[in-house]
C-alpha positions, 0 to 999 in steps of 0.5 A: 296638364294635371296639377292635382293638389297644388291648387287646392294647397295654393288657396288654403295657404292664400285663405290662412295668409289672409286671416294671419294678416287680418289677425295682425291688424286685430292686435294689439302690437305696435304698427311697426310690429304690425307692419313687419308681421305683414309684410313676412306673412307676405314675402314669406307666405307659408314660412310666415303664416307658420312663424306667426303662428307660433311667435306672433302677436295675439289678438286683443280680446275684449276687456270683460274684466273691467266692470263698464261706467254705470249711468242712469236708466233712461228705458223706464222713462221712456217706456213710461213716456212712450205708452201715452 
């Protein structure tokens, strides 16, 4: 019995339905949102990959924009501290 390609197909639609509800998880949609995209990606595996990947919910990047809380530097005092 020969199968060719079909294995090789069946795995890189496996590995791209695994990252597609990897990604689902990742973002920032609602868990309802989440849910359903997953559960497409699932009954759906190469019709959904491909509808998720055009329609889907993105990722959330993290937010570079917002400037981060300045403290107090702690390391002078510690390194000042930690050479004697």
């Amino acid at each position: 019995m020969y199968y060719g390609y079909n294995g090789l197909f069946g795995i890189l639609v496996l590995i791209a339905d695994i990252w597609a509800i990897v990604n689902i998880f990742q973002s920032g949609a609602s868990t309802e949102r989440k849910v359903l995209w997953t559960v497409l990606v699932i009954l759906l595996p190469l019709l959904g990959f491909l509808i998720w990947l055009f329609a889907g919910p993105a990722p959330t990047a993290p937010d570079l924009a917002r400037p981060q809380e300045a403290g107090p530097c702690d390391a002078g005092a510690y390194l000042i501290d930690g050479a004697r």
